[in-house]
MARKEKOL-829891 format. One record per residue: residue number from 1; z, y, x of N, C-alpha, C, O in turn. Coordinates in Angstrom, 3 decimals. Example, Ala and Ser with C-alpha at 12.3 -4.5 7.8 and 13.67 -1.06 7.14 Angstrom:
BEGIN
num n.Z n.Y n.X ca.Z ca.Y ca.X c.Z c.Y c.X o.Z o.Y o.X
1 7.800 -5.690 13.190 7.800 -4.500 12.300 7.800 -3.300 13.200 8.465 -3.319 14.236;
2 7.080 -2.250 12.850 7.140 -1.060 13.670 7.870 0.030 12.900 8.039 1.138 13.409;
***
This chain:
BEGIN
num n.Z n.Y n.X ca.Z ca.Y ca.X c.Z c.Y c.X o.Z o.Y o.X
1 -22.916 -6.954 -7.824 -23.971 -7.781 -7.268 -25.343 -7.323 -7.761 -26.320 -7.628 -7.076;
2 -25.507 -6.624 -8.875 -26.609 -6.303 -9.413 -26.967 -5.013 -8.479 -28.128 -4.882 -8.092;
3 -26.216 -4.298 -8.207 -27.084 -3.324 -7.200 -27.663 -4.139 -6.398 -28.803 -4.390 -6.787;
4 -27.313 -4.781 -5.231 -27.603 -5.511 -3.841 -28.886 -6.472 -4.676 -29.891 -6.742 -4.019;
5 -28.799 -6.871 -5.881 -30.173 -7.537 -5.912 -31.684 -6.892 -5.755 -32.731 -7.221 -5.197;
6 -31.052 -5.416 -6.832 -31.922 -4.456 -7.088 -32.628 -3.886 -5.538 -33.777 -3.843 -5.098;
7 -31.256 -3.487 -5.001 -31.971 -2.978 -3.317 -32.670 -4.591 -2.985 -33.896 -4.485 -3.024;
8 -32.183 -6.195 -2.638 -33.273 -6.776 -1.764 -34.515 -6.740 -2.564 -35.550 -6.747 -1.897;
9 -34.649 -6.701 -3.961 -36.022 -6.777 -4.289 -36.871 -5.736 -3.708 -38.069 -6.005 -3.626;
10 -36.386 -4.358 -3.204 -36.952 -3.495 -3.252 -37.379 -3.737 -1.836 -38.518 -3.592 -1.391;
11 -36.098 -4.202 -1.065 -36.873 -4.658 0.611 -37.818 -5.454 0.317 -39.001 -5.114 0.313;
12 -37.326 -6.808 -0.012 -38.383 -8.018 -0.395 -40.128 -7.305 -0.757 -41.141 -7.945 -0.476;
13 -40.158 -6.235 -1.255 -41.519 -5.691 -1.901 -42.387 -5.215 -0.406 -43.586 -5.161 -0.133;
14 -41.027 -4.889 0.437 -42.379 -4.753 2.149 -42.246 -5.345 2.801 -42.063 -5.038 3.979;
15 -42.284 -6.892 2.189 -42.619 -7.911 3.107 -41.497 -8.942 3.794 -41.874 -10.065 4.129;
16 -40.201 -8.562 3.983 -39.145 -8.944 4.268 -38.603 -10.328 3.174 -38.823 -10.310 1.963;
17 -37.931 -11.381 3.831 -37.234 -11.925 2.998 -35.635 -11.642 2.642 -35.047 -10.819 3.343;
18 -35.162 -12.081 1.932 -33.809 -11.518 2.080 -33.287 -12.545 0.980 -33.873 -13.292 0.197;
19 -31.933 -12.275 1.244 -30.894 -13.544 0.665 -29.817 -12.451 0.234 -29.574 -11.551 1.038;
20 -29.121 -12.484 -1.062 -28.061 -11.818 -1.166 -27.156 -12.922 -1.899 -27.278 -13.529 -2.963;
21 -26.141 -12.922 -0.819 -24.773 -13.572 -0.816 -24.403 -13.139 -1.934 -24.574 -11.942 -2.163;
22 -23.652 -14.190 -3.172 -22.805 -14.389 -3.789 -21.501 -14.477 -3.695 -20.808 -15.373 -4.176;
23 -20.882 -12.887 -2.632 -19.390 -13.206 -2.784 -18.571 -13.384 -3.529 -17.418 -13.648 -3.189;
24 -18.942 -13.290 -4.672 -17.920 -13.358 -5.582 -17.403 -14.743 -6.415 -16.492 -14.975 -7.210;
25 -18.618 -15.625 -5.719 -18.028 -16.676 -6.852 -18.437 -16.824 -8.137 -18.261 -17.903 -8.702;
26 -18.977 -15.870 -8.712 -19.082 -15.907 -9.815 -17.775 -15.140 -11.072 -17.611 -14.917 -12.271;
27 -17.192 -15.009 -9.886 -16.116 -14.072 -10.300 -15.642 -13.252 -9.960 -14.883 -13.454 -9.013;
28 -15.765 -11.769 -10.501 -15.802 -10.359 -9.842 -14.307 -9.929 -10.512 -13.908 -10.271 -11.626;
29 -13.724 -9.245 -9.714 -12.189 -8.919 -9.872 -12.055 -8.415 -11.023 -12.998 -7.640 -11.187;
30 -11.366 -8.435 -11.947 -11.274 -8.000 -13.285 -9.638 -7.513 -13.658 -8.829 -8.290 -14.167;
31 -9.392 -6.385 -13.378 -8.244 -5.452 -13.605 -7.416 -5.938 -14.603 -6.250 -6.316 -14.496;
32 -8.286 -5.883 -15.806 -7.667 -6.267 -16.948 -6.874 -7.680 -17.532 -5.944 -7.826 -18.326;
33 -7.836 -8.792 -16.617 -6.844 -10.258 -16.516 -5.583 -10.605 -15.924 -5.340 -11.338 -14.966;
34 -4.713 -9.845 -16.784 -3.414 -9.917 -16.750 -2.821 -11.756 -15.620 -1.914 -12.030 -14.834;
35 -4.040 -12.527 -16.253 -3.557 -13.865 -16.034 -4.342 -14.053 -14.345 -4.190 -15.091 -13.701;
36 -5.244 -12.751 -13.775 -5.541 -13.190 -12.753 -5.290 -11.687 -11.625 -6.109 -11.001 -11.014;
37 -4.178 -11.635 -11.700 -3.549 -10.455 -10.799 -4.299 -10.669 -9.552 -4.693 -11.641 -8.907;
38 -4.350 -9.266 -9.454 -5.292 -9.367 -7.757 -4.791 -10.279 -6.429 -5.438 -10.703 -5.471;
39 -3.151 -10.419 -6.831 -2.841 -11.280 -5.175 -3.314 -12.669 -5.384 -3.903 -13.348 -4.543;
40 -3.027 -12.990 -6.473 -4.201 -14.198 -6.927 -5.224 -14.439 -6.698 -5.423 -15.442 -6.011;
41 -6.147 -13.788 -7.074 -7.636 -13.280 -7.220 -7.379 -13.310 -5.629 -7.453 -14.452 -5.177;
42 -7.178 -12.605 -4.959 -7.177 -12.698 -3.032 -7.133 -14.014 -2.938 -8.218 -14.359 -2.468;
43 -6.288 -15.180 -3.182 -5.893 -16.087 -2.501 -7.028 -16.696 -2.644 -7.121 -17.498 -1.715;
44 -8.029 -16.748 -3.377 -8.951 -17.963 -3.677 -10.179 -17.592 -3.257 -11.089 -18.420 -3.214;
45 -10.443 -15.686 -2.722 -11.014 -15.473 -2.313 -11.528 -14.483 -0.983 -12.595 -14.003 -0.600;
46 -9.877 -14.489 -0.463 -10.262 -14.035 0.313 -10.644 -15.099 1.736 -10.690 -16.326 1.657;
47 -10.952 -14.103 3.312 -11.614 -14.978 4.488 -10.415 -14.911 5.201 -10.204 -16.090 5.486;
48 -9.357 -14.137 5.736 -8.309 -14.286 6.393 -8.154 -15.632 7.040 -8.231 -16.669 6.381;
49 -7.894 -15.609 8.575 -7.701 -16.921 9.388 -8.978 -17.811 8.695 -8.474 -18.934 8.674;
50 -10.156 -17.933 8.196 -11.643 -19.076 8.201 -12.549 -18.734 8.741 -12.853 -17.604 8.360;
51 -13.128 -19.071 9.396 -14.244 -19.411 10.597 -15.219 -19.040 8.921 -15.313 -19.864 8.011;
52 -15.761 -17.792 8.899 -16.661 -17.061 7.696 -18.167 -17.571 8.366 -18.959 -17.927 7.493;
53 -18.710 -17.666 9.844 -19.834 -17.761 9.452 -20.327 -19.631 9.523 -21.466 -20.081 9.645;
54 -18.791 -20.532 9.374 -19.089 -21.715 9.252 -18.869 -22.053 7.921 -19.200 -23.206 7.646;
55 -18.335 -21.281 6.871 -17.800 -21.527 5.425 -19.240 -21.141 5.236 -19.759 -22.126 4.711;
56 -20.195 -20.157 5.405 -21.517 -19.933 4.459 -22.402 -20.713 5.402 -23.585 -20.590 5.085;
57 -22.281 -21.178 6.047 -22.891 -22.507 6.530 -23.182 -23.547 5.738 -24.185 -24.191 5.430;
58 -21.357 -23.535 5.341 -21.484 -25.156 4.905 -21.694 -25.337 3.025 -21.816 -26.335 2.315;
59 -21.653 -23.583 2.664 -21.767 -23.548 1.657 -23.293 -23.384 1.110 -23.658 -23.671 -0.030;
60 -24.267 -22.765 2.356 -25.607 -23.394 2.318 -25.911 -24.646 2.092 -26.495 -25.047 1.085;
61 -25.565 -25.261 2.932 -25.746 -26.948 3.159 -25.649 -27.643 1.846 -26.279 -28.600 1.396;
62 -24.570 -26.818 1.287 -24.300 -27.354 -0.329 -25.434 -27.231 -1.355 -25.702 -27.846 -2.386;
63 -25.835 -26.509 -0.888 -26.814 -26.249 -2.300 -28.532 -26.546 -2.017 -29.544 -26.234 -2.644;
64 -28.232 -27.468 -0.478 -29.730 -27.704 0.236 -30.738 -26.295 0.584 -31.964 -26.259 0.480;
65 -29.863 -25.214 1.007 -30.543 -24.253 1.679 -30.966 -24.102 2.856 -30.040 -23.540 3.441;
66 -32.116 -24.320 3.835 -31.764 -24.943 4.984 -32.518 -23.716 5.614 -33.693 -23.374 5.743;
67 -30.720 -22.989 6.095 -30.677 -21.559 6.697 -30.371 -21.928 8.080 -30.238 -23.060 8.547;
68 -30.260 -20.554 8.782 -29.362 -20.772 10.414 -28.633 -19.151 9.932 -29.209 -18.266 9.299;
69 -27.350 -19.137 10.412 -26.989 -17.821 10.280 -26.754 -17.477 11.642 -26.011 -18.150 12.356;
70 -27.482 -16.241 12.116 -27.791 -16.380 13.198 -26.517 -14.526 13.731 -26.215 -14.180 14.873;
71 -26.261 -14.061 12.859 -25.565 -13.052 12.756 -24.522 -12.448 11.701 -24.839 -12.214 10.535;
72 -23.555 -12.274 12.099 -22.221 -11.662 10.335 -21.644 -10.478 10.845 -20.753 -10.296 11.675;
73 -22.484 -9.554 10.033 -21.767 -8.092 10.341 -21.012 -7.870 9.324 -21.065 -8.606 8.339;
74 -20.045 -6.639 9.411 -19.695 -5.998 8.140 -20.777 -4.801 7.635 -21.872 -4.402 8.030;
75 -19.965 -4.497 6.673 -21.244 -3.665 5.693 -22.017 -1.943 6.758 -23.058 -1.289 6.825;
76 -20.626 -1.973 7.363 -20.625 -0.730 8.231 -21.589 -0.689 9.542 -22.402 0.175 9.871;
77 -21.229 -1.908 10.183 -22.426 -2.362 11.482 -23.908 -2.915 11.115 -24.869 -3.074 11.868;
78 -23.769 -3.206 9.456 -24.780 -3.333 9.245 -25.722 -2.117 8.558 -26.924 -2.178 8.298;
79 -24.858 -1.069 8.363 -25.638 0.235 7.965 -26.351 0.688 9.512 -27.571 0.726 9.673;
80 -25.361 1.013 10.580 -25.538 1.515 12.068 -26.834 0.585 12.276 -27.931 1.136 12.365;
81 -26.737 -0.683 12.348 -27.893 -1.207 12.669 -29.424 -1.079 11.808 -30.513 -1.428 12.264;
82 -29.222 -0.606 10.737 -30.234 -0.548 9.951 -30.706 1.019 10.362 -31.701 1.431 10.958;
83 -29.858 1.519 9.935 -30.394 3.238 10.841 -30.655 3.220 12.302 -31.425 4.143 12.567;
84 -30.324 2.539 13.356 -31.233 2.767 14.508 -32.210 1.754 14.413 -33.178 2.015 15.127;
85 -32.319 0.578 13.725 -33.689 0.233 13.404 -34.770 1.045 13.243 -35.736 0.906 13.994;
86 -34.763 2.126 12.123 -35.727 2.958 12.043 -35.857 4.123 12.668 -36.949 4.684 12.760;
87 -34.858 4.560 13.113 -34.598 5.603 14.422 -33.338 5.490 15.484 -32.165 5.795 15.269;
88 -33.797 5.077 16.430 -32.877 5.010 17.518 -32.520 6.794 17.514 -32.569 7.205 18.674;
89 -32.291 7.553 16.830 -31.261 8.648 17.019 -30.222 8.551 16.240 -29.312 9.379 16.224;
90 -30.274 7.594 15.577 -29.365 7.393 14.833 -27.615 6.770 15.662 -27.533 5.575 15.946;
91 -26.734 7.453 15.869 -25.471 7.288 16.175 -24.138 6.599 15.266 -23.467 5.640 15.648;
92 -24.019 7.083 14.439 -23.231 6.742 13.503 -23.406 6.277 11.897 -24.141 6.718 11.014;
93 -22.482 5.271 11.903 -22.654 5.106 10.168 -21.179 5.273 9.502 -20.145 5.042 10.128;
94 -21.217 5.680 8.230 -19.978 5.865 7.332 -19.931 5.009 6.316 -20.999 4.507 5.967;
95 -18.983 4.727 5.772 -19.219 3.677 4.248 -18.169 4.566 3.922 -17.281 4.968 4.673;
96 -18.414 4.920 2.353 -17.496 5.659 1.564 -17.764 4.770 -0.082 -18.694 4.970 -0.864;
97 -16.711 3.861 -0.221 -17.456 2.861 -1.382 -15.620 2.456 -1.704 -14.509 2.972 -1.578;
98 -16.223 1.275 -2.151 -14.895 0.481 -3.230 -13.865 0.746 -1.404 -12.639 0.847 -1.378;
99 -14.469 0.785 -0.536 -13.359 0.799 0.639 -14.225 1.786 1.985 -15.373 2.230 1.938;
100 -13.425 1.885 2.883 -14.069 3.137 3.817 -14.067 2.293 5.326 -13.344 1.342 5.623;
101 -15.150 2.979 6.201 -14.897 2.536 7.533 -16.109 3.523 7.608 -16.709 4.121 6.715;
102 -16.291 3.495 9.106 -17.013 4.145 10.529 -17.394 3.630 11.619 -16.519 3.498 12.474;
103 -18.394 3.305 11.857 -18.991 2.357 13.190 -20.280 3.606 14.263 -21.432 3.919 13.963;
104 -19.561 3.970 15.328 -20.579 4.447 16.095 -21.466 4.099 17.737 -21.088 3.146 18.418;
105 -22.471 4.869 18.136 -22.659 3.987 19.030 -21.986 4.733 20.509 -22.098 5.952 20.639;
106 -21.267 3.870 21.627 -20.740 4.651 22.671 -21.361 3.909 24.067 -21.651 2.731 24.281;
107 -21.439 5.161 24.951 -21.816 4.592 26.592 -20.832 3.691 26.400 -19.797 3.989 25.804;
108 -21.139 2.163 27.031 -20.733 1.115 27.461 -19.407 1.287 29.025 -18.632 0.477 29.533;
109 -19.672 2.486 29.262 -19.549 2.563 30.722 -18.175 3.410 30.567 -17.319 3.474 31.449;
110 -18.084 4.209 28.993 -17.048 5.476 28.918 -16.010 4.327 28.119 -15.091 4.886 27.520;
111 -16.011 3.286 28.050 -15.096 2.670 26.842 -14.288 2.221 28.392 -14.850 1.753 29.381;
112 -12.974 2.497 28.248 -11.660 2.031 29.243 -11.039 0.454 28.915 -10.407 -0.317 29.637;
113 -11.515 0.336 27.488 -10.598 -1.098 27.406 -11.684 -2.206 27.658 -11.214 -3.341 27.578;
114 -12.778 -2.155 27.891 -13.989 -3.312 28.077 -14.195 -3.274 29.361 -14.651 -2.328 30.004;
115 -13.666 -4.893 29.964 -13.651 -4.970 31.256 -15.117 -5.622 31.431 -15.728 -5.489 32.491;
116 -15.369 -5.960 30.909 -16.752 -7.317 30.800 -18.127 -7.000 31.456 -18.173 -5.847 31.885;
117 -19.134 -7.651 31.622 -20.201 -6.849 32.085 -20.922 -6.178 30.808 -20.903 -6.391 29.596;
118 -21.454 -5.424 31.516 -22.248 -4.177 30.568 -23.583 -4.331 29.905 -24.557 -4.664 30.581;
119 -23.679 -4.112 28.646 -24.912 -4.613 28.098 -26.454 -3.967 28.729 -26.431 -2.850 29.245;
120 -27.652 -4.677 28.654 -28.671 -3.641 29.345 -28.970 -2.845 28.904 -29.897 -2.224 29.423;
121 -28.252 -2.267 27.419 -28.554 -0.805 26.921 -27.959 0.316 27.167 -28.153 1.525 27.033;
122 -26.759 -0.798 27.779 -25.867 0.846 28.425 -25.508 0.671 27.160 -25.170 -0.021 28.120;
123 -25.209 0.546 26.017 -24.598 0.992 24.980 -23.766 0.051 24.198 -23.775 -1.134 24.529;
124 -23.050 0.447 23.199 -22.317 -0.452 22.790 -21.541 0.010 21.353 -21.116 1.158 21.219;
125 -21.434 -0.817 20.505 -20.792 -0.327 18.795 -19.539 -0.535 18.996 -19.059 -1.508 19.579;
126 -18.737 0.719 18.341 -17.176 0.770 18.424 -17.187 0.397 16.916 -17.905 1.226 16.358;
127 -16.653 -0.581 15.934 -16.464 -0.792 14.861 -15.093 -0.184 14.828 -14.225 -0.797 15.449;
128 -14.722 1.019 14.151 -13.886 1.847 13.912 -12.799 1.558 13.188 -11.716 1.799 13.722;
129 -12.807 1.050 11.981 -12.180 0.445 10.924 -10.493 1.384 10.622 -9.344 1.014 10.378;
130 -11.248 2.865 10.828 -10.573 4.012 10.330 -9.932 3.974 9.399 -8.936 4.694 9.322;
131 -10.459 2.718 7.900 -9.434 2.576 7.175 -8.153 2.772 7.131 -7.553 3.311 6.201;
132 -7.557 2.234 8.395 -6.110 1.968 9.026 -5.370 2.759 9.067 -4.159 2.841 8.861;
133 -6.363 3.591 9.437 -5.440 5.257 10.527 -4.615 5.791 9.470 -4.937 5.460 8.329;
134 -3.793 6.415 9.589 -2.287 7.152 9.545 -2.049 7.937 10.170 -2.492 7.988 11.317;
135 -1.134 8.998 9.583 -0.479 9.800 10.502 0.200 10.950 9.892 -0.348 11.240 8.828;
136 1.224 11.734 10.184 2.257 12.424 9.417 1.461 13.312 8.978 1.910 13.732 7.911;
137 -0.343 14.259 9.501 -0.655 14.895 8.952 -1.505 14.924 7.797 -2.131 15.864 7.307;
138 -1.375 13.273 7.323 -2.265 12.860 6.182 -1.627 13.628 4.735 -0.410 13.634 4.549;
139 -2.393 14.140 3.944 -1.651 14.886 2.660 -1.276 13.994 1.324 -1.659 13.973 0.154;
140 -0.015 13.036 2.385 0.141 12.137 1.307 0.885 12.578 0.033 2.049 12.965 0.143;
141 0.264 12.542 -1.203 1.420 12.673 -2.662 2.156 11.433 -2.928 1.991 10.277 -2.538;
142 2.905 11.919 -3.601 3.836 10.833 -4.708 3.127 9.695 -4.846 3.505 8.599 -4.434;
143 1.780 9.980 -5.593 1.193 8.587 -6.174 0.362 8.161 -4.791 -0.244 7.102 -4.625;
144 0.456 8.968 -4.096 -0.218 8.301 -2.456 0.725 7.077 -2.199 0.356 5.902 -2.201;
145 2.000 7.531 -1.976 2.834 7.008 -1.917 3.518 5.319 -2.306 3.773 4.219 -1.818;
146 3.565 6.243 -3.723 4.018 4.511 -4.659 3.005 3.570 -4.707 3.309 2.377 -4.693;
147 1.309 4.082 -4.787 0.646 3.139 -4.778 0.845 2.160 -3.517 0.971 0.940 -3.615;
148 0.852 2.943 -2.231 1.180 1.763 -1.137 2.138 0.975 -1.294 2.205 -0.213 -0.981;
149 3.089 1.795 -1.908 4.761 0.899 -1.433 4.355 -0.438 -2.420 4.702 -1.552 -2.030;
150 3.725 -0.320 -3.511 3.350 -1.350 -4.613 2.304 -2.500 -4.259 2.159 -3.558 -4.872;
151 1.519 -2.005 -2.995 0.380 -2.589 -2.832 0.454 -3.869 -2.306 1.575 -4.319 -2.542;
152 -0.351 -4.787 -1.598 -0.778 -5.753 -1.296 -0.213 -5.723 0.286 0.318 -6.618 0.943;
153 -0.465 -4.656 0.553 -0.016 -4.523 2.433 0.434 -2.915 2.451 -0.296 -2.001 2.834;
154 1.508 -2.802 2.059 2.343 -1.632 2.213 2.279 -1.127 3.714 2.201 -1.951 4.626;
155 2.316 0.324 3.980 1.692 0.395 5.189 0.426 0.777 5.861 0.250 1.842 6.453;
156 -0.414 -0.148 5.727 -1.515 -0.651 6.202 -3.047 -0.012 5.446 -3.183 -0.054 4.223;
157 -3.908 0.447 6.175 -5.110 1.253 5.163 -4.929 2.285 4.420 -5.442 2.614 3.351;
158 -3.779 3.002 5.397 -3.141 4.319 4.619 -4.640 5.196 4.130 -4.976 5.521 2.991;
159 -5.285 5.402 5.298 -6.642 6.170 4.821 -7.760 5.890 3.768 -8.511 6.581 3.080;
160 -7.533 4.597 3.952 -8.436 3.936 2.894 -8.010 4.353 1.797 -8.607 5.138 1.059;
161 -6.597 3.696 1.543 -5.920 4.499 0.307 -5.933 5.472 -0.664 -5.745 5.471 -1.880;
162 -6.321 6.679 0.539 -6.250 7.923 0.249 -7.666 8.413 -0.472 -7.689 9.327 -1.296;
163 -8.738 7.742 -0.082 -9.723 8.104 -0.231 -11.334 7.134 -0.957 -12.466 7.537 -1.223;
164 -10.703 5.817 -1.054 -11.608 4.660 -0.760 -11.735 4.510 -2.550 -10.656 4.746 -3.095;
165 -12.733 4.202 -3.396 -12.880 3.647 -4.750 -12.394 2.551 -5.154 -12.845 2.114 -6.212;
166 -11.250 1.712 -4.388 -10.686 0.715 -4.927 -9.538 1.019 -5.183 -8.843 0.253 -5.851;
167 -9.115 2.068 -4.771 -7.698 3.367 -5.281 -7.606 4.075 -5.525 -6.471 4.522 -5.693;
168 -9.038 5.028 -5.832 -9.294 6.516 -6.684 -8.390 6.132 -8.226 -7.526 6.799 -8.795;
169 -8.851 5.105 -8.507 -8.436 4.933 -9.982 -7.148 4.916 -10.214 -6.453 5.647 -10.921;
170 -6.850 3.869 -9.449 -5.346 3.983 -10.096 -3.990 5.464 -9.351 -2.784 5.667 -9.493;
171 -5.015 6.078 -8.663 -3.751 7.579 -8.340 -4.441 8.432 -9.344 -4.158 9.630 -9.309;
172 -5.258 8.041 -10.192 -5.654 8.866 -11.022 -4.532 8.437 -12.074 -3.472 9.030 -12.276;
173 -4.939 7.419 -12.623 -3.542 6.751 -13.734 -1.752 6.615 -13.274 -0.807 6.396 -14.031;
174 -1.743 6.766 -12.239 -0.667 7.365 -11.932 -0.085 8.424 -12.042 1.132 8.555 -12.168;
175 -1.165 9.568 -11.994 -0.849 11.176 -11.934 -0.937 11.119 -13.801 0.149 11.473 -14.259;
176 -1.778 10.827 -14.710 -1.934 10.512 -15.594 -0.510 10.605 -16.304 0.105 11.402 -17.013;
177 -0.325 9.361 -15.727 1.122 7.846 -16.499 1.678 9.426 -16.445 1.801 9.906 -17.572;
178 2.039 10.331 -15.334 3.363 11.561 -15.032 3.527 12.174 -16.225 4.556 12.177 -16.901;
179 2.007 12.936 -16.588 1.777 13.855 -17.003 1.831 13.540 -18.473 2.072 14.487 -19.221;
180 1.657 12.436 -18.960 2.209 11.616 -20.312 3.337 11.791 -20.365 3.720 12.442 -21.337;
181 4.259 11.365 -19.489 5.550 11.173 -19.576 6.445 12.438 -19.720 7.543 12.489 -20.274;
182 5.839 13.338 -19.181 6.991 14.072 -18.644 6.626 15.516 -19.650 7.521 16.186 -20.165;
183 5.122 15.829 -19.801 4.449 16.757 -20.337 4.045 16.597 -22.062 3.473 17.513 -22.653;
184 4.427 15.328 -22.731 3.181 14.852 -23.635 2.124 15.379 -23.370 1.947 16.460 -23.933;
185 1.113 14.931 -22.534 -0.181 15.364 -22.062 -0.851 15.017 -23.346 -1.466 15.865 -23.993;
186 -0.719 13.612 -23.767 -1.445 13.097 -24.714 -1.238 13.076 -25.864 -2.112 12.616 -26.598;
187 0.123 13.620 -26.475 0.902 13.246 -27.328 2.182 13.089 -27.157 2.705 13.232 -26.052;
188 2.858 12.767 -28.256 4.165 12.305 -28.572 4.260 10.342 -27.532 5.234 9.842 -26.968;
189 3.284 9.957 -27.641 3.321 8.272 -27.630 2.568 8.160 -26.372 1.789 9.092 -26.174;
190 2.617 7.196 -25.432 2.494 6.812 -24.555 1.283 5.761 -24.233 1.156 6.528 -23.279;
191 0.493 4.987 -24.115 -0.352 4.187 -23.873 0.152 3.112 -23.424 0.721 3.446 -22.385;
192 0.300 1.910 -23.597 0.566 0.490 -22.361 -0.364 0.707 -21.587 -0.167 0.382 -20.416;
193 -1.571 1.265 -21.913 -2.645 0.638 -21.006 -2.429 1.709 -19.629 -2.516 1.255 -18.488;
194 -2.164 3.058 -19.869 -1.601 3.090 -18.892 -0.524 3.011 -17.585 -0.257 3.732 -16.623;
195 -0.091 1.791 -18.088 0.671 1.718 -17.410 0.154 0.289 -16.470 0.880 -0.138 -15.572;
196 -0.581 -0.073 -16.656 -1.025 -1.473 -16.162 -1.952 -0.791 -14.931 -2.748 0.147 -14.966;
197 -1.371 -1.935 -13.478 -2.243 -1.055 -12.190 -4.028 -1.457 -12.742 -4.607 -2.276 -13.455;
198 -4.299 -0.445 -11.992 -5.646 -1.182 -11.745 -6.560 -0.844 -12.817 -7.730 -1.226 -12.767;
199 -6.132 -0.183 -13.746 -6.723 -0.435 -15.308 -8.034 0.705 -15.088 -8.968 0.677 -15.890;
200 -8.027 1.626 -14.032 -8.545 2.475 -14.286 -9.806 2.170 -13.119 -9.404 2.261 -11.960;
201 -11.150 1.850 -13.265 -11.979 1.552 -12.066 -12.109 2.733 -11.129 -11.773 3.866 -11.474;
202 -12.640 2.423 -9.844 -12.828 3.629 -9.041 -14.018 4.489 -9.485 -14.171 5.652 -9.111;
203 -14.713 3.944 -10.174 -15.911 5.398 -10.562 -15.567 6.133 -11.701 -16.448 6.609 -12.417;
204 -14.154 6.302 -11.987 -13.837 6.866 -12.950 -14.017 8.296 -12.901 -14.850 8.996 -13.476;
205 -12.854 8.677 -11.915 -12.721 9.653 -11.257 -13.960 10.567 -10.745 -13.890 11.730 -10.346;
206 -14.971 9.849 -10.843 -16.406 10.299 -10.095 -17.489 10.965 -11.416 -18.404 11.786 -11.493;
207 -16.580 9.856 -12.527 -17.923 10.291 -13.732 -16.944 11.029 -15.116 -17.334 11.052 -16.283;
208 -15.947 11.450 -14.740 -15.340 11.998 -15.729 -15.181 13.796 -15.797 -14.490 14.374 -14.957;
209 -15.801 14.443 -16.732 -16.019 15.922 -16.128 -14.408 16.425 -17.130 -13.931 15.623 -17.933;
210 -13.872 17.586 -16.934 -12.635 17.967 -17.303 -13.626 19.426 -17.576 -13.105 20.453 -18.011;
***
């Protein structure tokens, strides 16, 4: 949350107002709380099946904020929209973060599954949500592998998986846990800590030089 404050102050400085949502509660996922395992931690916070832009409605209302939410993108449609804000050449956006997606912009007219009438821009955002995608030519490993079969939605966000900072870490401590085990990488003795999911954050992998 401390980045997103840091960036609205920096909008806020040309003139803009801005509000940054408190998703978290006040409580940001914490690997290490054995006593608050992530499917936990989901249940209390995730949006699945709730009407999201009537919950920050009413969670305005709570605190006498007297907003209108007049729009709820994800982080991805809201990059696309911020880049053709300042240049309509702008086509596409990527998110490569704690999770991955792709939102671009397409003729209204070339999309086969939109029967509806056509916007007056002629144009229209495909929210991609590439996360998902799969397919036999993905270069899945071992710890590609077990991490899904272990996960939350086995299956599902194979790509994300593969690539996204909310799972760099732990196929890192996986390949790790092997190479302990099988090699004494580290020693004679083993770690608990690696063996606990999750233990390892996703910017690990990013800031650790070998």
């Amino acid at each position: 949350m401390l980045i997103w404050r840091k960036l609205g102050d920096k909008i806020a400085v040309s003139g803009y107002y801005v509000v940054i949502s408190d998703f978290f509660y006040g409580e940001p996922y914490d690997p290490q709380n054995t006593n608050r395992p992530l499917g936990e931690w989901l249940k209390d916070h995730g949006t699945v099946g709730e009407d999201v832009v009537g919950e920050l409605t009413k969670s305005m209302q709570k605190i006498g904020l007297d907003m209108r939410v007049s729009a709820l993108v994800n982080d991805t449609i809201g990059t696309l929209a911020g880049g053709r804000f300042y240049n309509q050449d702008v086509i596409a956006a990527v998110i490569l973060g704690t999770e991955t997606n792709a939102a671009y912009v397409e003729r209204a007219n070339a999309i086969p599954k939109w029967h509806g009438p056509l916007p007056k821009s002629g144009d229209m955002v495909i929210n991609m949500e590439w996360g998902n995608f799969r397919s036999s030519h993905l270069p899945l490993t071992e710890y590609d592998v077990a991490l899904d079969a272990e996960s939350l939605n086995p299956g599902e966000q194979i790509f994300e998986k593969l690539i996204s900072g909310m799972y760099l870490g732990d196929i890192v401590r996986r390949a790790l846990l092997k190479m302990v085990e099988e090699a004494d990488f580290f020693g004679d003795t083993v770690s608990p800590k690696l063996r606990v999911p999750f233990i390892l954050r996703g910017r690990f992998p990013g800031t650790t030089r070998v």
